[in-house]
Every structure is written in C-alpha cells, then in structure tokens.
Steps between C-alpha positions, in 0.01 A plus 500: 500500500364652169156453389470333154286759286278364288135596362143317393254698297093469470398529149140630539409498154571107477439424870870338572739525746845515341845395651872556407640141324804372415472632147544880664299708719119426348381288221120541328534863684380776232205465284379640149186412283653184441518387878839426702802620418851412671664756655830448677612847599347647849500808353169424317336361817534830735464745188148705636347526206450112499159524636383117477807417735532523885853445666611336801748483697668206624561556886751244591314269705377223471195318713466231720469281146795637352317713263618862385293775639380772258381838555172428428470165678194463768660263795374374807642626795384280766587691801187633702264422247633755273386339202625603094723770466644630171858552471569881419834687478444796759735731617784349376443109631221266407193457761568161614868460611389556829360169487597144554592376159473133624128525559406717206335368190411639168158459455445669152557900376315789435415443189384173477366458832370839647244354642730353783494807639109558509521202698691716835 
C-alpha cells in the first residue's frame, strides 16, 4: 500500500498552520510586505531559505478520529500512562507506528500547543 505524500506548513511570522487544497499544494503560503501570497508550487514551501515556514510531513495515518497525523502533532498515547508524544520522523519511520492507531488521538502540535508536553 503506498502512503499518500502530502505536507502542512507553520507560518511563524503570521502564526498559521497551512494545508495543501484543492486549488494545488498550499494557498495563502508565502508572504511579502503586503501579507499572504498564493503559492501553488511545493517548491517554494521546502526552499531553506524560507525562514518564516516550517514543513511537515504527512505520515499516513490517521487517528482514532480519522484525522491525518503530522510530524509535528502532540497525541495521546494512552497505553501505561504514557501521556503526549510528538510525532517525529527518526531513523527512517515516524515514532508512533508502534502504536495502536485506534486509541491514538491528536491532541494539538508543537507549535501551537507545546505546552502539552510540559504537562508529562
């Protein structure tokens, strides 16, 4: 089964999470003096000298909702108390597919949120 690829962004300069739409891959994405600008070429979203923007990853699952999970997302992993995690890509595989999808649940993300993970 292949893995849909697809990517959010956090715009910190404006505060916004950002995801692809049906008009292309990211609308309101780039900014200038003026405020938003579309962009519809991912090209402009993982070019590093784009400071205000951070990328992430979609990782093909979804949670116990149905919702996507990010890199970047803080879930709750309910088994022995183990509270928020934050999904990370590490050595080649994100943190949490060793995990029961069906009891996971996106709580928030890292950059909206971090706080959920003071809370361990």
């Amino acid at each position: 089964m292949k893995r849909e690829i697809k990517f959010r962004a956090w715009n910190s300069s404006y505060e916004k999470m950002i995801y692809p739409t049906d008009k292309g891959w990211f609308e309101d994405l780039y900014t200038n003096e003026e405020g938003f600008v579309q962009i519809n070429d991912i090209r402009h979203l993982l070019y590093e000298g784009n400071k205000d923007l951070v990328t992430m990853q979609y990782t093909g699952l979804k949670d116990k909702n149905g919702v996507d999970i990010y890199e970047g997302d803080i879930v709750l992993v309910p088994y022995n108390y183990i509270g928020f995690v934050e999904v990370k890509f590490i050595n080649g595989s994100f943190n949490i597919t060793c995990y029961k999808l069906s009891r996971l649940e996106i709580k928030g993300n890292i950059h909206q949120n971090p706080e959920l993970l003071e809370s361990k």
